[in-house]
C-alpha positions as semicolon CSV with decimal commas, in nm:
position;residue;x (nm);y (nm);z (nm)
1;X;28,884;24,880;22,700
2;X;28,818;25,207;22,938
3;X;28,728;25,161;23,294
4;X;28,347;25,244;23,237
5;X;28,333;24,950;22,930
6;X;28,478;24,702;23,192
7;X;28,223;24,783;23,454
8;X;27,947;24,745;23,198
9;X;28,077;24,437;23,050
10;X;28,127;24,313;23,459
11;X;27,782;24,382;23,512
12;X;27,606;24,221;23,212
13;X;27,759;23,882;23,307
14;X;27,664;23,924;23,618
15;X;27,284;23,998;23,514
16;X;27,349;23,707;23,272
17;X;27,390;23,486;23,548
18;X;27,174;23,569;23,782
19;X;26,891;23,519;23,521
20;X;26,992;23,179;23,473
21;X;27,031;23,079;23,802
22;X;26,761;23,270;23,930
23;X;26,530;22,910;23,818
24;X;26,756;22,697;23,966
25;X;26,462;22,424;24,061
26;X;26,729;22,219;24,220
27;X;26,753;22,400;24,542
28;X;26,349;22,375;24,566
29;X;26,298;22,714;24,704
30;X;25,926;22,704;24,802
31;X;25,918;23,076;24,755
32;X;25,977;23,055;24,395
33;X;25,733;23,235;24,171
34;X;25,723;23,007;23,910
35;X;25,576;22,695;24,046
36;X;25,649;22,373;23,838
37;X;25,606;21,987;23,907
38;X;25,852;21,721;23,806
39;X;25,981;21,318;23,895
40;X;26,185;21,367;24,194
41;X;26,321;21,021;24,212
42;X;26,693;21,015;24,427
43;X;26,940;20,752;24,401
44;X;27,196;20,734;24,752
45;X;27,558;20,664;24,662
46;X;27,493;20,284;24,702
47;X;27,256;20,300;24,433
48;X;26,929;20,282;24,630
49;X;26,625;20,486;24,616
50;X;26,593;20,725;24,889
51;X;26,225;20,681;24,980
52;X;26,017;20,974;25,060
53;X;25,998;21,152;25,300
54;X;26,392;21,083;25,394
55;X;26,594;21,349;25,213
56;X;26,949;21,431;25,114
57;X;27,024;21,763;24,993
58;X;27,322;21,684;24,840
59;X;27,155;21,431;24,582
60;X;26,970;21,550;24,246
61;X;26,676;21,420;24,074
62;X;26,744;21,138;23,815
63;X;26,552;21,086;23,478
64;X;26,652;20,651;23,477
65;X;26,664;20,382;23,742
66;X;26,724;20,040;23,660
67;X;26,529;19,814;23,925
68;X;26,639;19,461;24,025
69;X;26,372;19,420;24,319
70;X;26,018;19,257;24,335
71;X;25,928;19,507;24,594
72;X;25,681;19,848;24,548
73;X;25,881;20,069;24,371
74;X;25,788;20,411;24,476
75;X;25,835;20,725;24,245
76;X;25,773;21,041;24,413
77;X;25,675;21,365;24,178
78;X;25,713;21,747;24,325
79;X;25,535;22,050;24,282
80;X;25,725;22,317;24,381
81;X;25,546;22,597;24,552
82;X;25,415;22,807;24,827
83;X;25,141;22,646;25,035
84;X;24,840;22,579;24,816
85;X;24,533;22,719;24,896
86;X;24,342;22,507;24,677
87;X;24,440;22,134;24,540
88;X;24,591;22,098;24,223
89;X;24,600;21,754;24,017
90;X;24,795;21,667;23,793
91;X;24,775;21,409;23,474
92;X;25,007;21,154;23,382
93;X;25,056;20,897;23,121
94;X;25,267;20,555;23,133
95;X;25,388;20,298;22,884
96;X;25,566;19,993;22,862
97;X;25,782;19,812;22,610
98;X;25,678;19,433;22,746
99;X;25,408;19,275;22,952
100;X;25,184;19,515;23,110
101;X;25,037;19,264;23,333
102;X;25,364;19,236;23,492
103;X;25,329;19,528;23,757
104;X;25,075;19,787;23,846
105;X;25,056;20,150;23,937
106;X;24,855;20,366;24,202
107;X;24,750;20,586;24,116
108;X;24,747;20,503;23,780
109;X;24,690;20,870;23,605
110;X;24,621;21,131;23,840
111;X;24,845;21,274;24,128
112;X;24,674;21,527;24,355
113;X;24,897;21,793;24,570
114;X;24,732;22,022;24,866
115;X;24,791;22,287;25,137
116;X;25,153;22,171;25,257
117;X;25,128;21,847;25,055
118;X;25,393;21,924;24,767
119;X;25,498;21,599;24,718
120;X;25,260;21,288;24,559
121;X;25,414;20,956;24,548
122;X;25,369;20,642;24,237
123;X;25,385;20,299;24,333
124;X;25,492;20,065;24,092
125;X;25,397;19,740;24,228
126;X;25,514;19,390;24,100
127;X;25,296;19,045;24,114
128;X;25,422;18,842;23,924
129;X;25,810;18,832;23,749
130;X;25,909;18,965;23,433
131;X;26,071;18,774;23,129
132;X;26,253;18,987;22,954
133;X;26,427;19,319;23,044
134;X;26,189;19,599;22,980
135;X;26,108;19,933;23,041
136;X;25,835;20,144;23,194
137;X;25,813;20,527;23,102
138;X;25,618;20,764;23,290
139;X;25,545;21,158;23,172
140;X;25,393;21,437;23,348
141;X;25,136;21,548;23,105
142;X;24,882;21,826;23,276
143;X;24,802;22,009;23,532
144;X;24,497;22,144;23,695
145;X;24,618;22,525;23,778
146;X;24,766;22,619;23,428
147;X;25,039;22,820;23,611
148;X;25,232;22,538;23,748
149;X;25,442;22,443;23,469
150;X;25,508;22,068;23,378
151;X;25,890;21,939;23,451
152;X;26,166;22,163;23,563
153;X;26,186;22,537;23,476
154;X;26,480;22,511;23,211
155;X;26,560;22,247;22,940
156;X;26,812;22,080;23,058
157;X;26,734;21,850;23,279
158;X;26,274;21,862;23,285
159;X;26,246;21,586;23,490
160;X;25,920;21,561;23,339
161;X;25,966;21,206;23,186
162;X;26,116;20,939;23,413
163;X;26,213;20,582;23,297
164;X;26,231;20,222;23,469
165;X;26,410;19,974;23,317
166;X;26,341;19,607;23,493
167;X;26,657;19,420;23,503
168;X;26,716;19,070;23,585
169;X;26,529;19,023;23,917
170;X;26,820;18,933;24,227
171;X;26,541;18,807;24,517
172;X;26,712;18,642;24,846
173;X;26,572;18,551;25,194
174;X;26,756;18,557;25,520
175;X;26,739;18,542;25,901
176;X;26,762;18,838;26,073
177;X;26,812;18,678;26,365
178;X;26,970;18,330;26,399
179;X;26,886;18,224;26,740
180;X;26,597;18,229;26,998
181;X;26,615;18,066;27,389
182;X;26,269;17,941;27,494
183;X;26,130;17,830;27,884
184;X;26,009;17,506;27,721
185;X;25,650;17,508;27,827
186;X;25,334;17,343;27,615
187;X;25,160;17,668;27,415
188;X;25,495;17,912;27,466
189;X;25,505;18,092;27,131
190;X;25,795;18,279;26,971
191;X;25,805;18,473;26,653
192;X;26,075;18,559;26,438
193;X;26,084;18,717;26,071
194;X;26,232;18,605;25,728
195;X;26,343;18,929;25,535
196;X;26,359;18,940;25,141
197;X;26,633;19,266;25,087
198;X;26,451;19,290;24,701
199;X;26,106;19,160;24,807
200;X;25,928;18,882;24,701
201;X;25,572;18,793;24,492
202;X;25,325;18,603;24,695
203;X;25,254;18,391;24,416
204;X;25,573;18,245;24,414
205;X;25,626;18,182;24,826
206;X;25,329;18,030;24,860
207;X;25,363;17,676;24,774
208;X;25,746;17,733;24,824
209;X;25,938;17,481;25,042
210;X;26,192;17,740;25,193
211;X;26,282;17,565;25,494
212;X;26,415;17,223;25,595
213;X;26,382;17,110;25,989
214;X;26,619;16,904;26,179
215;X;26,358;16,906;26,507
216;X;26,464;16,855;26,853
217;X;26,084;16,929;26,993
218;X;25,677;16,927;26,865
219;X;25,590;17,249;26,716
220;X;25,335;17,393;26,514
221;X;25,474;17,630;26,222
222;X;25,185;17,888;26,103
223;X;25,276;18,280;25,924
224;X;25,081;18,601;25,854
225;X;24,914;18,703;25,600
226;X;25,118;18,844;25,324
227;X;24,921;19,195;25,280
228;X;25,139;19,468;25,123
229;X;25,466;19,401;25,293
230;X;25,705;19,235;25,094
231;X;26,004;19,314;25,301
232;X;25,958;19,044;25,517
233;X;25,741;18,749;25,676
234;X;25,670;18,674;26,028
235;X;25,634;18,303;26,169
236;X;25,479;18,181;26,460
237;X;25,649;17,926;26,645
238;X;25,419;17,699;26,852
239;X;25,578;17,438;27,154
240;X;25,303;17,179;27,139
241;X;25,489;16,986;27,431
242;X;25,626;17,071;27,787
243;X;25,978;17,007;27,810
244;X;26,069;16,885;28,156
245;X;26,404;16,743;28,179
246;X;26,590;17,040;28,340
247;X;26,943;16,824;28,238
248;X;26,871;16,806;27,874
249;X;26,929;17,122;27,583
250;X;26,656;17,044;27,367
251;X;26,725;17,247;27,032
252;X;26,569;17,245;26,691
253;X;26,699;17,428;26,357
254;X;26,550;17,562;26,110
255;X;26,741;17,618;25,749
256;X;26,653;17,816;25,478
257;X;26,699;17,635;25,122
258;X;26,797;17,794;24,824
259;X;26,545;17,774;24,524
260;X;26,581;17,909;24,108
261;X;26,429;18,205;24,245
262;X;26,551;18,274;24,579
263;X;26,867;18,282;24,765
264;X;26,921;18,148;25,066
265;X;27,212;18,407;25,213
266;X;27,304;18,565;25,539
267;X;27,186;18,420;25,838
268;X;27,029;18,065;25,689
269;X;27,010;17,882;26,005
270;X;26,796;17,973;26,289
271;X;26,835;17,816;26,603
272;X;26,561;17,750;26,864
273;X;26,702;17,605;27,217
274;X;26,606;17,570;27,568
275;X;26,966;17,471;27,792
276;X;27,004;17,272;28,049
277;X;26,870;17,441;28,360
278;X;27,199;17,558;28,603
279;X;27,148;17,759;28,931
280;X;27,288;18,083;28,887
281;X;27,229;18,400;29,159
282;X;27,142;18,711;28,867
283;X;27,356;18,938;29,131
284;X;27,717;18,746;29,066
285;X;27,610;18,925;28,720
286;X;27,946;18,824;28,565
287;X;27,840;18,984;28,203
288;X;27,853;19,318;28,358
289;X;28,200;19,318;28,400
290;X;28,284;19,293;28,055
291;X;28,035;19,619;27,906
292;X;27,959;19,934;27,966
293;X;27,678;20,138;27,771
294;X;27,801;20,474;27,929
295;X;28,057;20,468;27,689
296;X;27,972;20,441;27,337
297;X;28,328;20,352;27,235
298;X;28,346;20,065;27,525
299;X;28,574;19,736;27,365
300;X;28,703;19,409;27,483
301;X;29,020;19,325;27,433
302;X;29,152;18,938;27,286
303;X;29,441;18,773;27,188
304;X;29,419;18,448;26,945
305;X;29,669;18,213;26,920
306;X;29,729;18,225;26,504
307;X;29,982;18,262;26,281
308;X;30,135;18,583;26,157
309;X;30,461;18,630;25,928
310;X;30,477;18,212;25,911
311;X;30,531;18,179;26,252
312;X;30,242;18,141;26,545
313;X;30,191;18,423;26,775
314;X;29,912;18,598;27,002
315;X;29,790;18,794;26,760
316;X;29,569;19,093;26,939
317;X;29,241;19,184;26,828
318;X;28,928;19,418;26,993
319;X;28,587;19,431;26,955
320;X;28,273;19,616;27,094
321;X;28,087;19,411;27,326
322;X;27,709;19,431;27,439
323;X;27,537;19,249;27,697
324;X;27,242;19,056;27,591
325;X;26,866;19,220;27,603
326;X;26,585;19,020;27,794
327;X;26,251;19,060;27,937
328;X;26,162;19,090;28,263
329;X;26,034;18,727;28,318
330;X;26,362;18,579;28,202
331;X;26,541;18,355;28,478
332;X;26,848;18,534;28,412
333;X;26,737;18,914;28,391
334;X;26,879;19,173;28,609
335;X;26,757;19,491;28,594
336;X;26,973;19,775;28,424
337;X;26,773;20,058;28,382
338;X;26,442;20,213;28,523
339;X;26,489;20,541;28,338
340;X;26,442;20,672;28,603
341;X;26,044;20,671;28,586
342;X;25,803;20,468;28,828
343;X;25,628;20,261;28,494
344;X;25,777;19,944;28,513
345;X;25,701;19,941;28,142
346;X;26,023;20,099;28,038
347;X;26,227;19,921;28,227
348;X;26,536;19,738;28,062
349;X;26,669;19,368;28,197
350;X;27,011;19,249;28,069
351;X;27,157;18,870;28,118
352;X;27,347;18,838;28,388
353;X;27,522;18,550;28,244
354;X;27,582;18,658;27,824
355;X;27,798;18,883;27,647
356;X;27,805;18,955;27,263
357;X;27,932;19,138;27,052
358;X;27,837;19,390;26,741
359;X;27,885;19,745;26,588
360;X;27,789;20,044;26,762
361;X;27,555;20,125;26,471
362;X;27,493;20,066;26,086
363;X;27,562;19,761;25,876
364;X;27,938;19,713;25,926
365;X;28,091;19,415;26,147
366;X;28,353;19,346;26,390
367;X;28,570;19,118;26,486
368;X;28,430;18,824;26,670
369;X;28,699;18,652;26,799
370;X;28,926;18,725;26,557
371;X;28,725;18,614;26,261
372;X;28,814;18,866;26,005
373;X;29,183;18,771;26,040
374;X;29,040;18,353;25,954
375;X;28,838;18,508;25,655
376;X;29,064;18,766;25,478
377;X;28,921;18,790;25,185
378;X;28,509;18,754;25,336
379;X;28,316;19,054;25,298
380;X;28,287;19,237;25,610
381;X;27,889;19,387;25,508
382;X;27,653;19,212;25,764
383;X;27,425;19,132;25,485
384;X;27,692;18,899;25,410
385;X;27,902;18,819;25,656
386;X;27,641;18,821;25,967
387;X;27,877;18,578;26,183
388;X;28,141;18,876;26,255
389;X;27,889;19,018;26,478
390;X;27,776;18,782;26,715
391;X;27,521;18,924;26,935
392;X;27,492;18,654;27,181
393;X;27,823;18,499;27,202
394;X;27,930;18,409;27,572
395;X;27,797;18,276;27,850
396;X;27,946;18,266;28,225
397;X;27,882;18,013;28,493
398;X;27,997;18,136;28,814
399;X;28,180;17,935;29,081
400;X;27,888;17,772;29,272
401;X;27,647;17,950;29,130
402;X;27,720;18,297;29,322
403;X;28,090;18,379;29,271
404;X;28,185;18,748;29,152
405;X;28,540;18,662;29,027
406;X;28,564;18,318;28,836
407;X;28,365;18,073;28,651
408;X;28,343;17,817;28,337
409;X;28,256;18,041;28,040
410;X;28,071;17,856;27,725
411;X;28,055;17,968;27,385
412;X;27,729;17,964;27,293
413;X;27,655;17,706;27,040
414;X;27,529;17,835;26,714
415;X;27,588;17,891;26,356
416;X;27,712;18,170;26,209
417;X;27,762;18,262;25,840
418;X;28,099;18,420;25,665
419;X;28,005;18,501;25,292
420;X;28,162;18,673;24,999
421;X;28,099;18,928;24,744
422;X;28,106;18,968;24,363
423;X;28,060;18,748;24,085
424;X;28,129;18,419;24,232
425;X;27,997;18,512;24,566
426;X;27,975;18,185;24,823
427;X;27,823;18,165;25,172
428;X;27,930;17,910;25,444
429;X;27,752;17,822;25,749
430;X;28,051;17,756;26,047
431;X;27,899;17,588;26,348
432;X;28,067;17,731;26,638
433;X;28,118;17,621;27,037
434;X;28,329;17,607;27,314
435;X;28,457;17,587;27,690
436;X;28,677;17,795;27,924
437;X;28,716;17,981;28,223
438;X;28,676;18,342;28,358
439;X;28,881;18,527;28,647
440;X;28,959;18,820;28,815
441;X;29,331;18,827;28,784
442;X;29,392;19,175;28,947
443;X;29,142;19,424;29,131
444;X;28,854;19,467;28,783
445;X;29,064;19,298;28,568
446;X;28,896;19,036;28,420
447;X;29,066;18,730;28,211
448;X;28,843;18,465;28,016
449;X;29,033;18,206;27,861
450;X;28,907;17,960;27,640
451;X;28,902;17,720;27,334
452;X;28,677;17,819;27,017
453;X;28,556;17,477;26,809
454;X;28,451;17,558;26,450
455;X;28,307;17,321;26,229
456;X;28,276;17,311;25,853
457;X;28,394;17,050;25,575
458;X;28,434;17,239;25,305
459;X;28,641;17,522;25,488
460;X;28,835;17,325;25,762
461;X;28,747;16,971;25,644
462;X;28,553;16,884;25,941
463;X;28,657;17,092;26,314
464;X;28,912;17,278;26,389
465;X;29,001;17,418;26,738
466;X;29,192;17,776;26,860
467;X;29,324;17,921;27,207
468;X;29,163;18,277;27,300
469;X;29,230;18,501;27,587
470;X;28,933;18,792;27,637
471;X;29,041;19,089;27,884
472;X;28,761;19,357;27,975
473;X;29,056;19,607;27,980
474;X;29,354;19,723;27,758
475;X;29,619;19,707;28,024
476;X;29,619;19,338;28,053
477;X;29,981;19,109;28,134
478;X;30,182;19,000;27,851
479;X;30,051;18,611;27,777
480;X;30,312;18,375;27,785
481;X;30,297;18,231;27,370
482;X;30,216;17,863;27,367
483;X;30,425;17,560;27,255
484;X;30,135;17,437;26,994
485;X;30,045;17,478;26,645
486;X;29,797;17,757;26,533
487;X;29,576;17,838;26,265
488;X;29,599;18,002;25,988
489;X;29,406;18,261;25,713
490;X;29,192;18,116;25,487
491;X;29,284;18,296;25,182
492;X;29,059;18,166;24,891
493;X;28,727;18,139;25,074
């Protein structure tokens, strides 16, 4: 082939390809010339929908979803094009293959798209639970301005027919918080929220006994209306008595059950206290000692007395470590923060008196007190495993009420929840406590020393104790190992 045939031939697959790329719908070029609507339903890499209006470049439209939730499914549909300058509609049809009173869709025929409005949004709605495994198919039929062309501009991949196929339904409840301190005074309300990850049908909660009480005070129990929300439900907490004795912790629990249709996972015990009253000066402010939110990366550092390699050692562990967020009228509050604004609004408070500890951000865990060493073999999501971050997890007592360098330290008494993953996925609710003592052992070096008591039969066989040392920096003194037995891993949780 001459030099001039090999240019030619160069150039025609070049012209080749840039006329079939030059439709390439997936990069949604609002310029393009051919406007064209189509189901733009993403999937992230955890197999969730991304919801409109979040986006993700990096993730292409699929035709199929399989959905396992009760809640709104939504389906978003795109036209792509310049701004409109007058609103286009278009038509689409839906069928099932079961029960088509089992969900319901709005619109139900008819999206509309306007001026910058490109993208139009289905919700599949669910109100009552399906039987049998069935599917729902949705197609793009017209549209208004016969220039915008229905589904994707090649035939590959349309997108102008999207399919939901109901699978078994997998519907759960949990605490999202698992403890709440009250003042203890008649008509002092709290609220707190119950979340369903996959939703939940109204129909079925209703008359539902979720909860069982072990009740340390009067109360009145009432909750909102359901409306559209189905992520979660919030309860109102009512004290209906004033108590007085400043020497008693009064303390009730409430437990959610597990049902046919709903799993009781996560956090299933929430915890609703007022302690025994102690005089404590906010400006000791031992808590501050052991955090710093100037530094993102700021840790504690522990030791646990456990075994490694069959033989009991310190073994080291670290953890991120937050104080504990109040309101102004709190006993305990000291204020952190004014931002640096006169409105007293904005202000932030921390406890003086508690530490806890949790990830800097998403739905990871750490390790509380060495917990993930205990629990091998535990998932480590916080969906699951909720007691590796415990957010309010130490309190201090200083010396006389005032001291700046020693104290008892508590563990705060609550229940936590280690869990697994898989098949055969189990949950256990540890009770946890304990008593120790804080120091300064060198100029800002701060030890707290203590022993952790967690209780659970079917993991431990009843309670089970372990030695901890807590330093606020890394350069702490080597700790002498102790003449005692330690724990060990729990391998088959």
């Amino acid at each position: 082939m001459n030099r001039i045939s090999k240019i030619i031939s160069v150039l025609s697959i070049i012209i080749i390809l840039f006329q079939s790329c030059s439709k390439d719908d997936y990069k949604l070029d609002s310029k393009s010339v051919d406007p064209f609507v189509r189901f733009n339903f993403l999937i992230t890499s955890a197999g969730v929908p991304l919801e409109y209006p979040k986006i993700n470049t990096g993730l292409l439209p699929v035709s199929s979803f399989e959905n396992k939730s009760v809640k709104t499914l939504k389906v978003p549909v795109t036209l792509t094009s310049t701004t409109l300058k007058s609103p286009v509609t278009v038509s689409f049809s839906s069928v099932t293959s079961g029960d088509a009173n089992s969900y319901s869709m709005n619109p139900e025929s008819e999206l509309i798209f306007e001026g910058n409005k490109l993208t139009d949004t289905i919700f599949v709605s669910f109100d009552k639970r399906w039987k049998d495994q069935q599917t729902i198919t949705m197609k793009l039929e017209n549209a208004s301005d016969p220039l915008v062309h229905i589904g994707n501009l090649n035939t590959q991949a349309p997108h102008n027919i999207f399919t939901v196929t109901l699978g078994e339904a997998a519907t759960s409840y949990t605490f999202p918080e698992n403890q709440f301190t009250i003042k203890g005074l008649a008509g002092e309300k709290i609220d707190f929220k119950v979340n369903f990850p996959n939703g939940f049908i109204p129909s079925e909660i209703e008359n539902l006994e979720i909860f069982s009480f072990l009740n340390g005070f009067d109360y009145s129990l009432t909750h909102d209306d359901y409306g559209d929300n189905r992520s979660f439900i919030t309860y109102h907490l009512t004290l209906l008595e004033n108590l007085s004795n400043e020497d008693v912790r009064y303390q009730t629990k409430i437990t959610l059950k597990s049902t046919p249709n709903y799993i009781a996972n996560g956090n299933t015990i929430l915890t609703i206290e007022k302690p025994e009253k102690s005089t404590r000066d906010v400006l000791a402010n031992p808590a501050s000692k052991f955090y710093n939110l100037a530094n993102s990366n700021y840790q504690t550092y522990g030791v646990n007395w456990f075994e490694r390699s069959d033989a009991c050692v310190w073994q080291a562990f670290n953890v991120f470590t937050f104080p504990v967020v109040v309101t102004k009228d709190n006993q305990n509050a000291i204020l952190y923060s004014d931002k640096g604004t006169a409105n007293t609004n904005d202000d932030v408070y921390h406890d003086a008196f508690k530490i806890g500890f949790n990830v800097v951000a998403g739905s990871s865990t750490v390790n509380s007190f060495n917990l993930k060493r205990w629990f091998p073999n535990a998932s480590t999501a916080a969906a699951i495993s909720p007691g590796f971050n415990i957010k309010s997890a130490l309190e201090f007592f200083p010396e006389n009420g005032n001291s700046k360098t020693n104290g008892i330290v508590l563990v705060i008494p609550q229940d936590i929840t280690i869990g697994t993953s898989g098949t055969n996925a189990k949950s256990y609710s540890i009770a946890i406590e304990g008593e120790g003592t804080y120091k300064e052992i060198s100029p800002d070096l701060f030890e707290i020393s203590f022993e952790l008591k967690l209780t659970n039969t079917a993991l431990f066989g009843g309670t089970v104790t372990s030695k901890y040392k807590i330093y606020n920096k890394n350069s702490f003194p080597t700790v002498v190992p102790l003449d005692e037995p330690c724990r060990k891993a729990i391998i088959d949780l």
